[in-house]
TIKELO-275663 format. One record per residue (C-alpha): residue in one letter; z, y negated, x; residue number from 1. Coordinates in pm, 1 decimal. Layout:
% TIKELO-275663
   resn          Z          Y          X   resi
      A          Z          Y          X    NUM
...
This chain:
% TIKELO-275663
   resn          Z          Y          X   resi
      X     2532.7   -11321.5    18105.1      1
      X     2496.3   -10959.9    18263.6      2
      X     2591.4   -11083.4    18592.5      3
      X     2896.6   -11253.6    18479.5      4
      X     2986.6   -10883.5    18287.0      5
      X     2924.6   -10747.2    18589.6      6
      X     3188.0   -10960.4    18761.3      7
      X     3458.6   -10842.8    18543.0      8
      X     3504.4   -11164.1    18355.5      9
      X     3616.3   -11120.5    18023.5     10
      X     3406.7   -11267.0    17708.5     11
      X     3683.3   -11570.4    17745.9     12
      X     3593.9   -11684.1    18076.4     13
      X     3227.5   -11645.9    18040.0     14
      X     3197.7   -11862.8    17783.5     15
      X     3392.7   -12160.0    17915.7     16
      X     3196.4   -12025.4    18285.7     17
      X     2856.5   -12098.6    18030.0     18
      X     2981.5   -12377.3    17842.8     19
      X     2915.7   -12225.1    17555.6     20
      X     3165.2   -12073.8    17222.3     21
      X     3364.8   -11728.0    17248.3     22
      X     3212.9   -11627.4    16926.6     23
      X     2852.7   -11693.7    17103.5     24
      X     2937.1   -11486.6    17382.3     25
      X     3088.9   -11230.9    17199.4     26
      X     2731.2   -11204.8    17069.8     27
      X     2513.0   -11199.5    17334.0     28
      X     2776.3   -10955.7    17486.2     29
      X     2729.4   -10730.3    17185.9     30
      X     2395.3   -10753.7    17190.2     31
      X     2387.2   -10637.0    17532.1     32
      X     2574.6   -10372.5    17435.9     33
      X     2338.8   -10267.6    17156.7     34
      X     2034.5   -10217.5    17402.6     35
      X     1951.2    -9795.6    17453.7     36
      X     2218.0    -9704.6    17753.0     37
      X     2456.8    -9895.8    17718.7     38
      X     2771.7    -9823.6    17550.8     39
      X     3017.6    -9987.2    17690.5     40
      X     3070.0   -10238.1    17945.7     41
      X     3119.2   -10041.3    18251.0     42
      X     2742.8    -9928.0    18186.6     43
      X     2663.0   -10310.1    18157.8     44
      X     2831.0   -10270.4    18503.0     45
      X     2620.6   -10022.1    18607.1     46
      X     2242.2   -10145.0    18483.7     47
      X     2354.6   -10495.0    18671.7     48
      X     2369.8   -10319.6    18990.6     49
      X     2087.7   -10147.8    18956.8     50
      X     1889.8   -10376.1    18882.0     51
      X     1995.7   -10598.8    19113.3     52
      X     2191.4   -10904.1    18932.6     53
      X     2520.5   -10784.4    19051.2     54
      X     2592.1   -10628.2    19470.9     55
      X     2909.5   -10549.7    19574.8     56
């Protein structure tokens, strides 16, 4: 899930890129979110290139 963030896909395309509901990835997007750091997606951005699930 981080690494499709990290790709700039919005919560629309990774679900149907999962095969899985919007509502579902809305979650596991906001519970991404609520982990200590990161407050917004561009720091889901950030802690996928570092540790790294995302290059450039």
């Amino acid at each position: 899930m981080l690494a499709l963030v990290a790709r700039g896909l919005s919560n629309q395309d990774t679900a149907t890129g999962l095969g899985i509901g919007l509502r579902t990835a809305k979650t596991h997007v906001g519970r991404l979110l609520a982990k200590p750091g990161a407050h917004d997606r561009a720091r889901l951005v950030v802690a996928a290139y570092q540790s790294g699930l995302a290059r450039p």
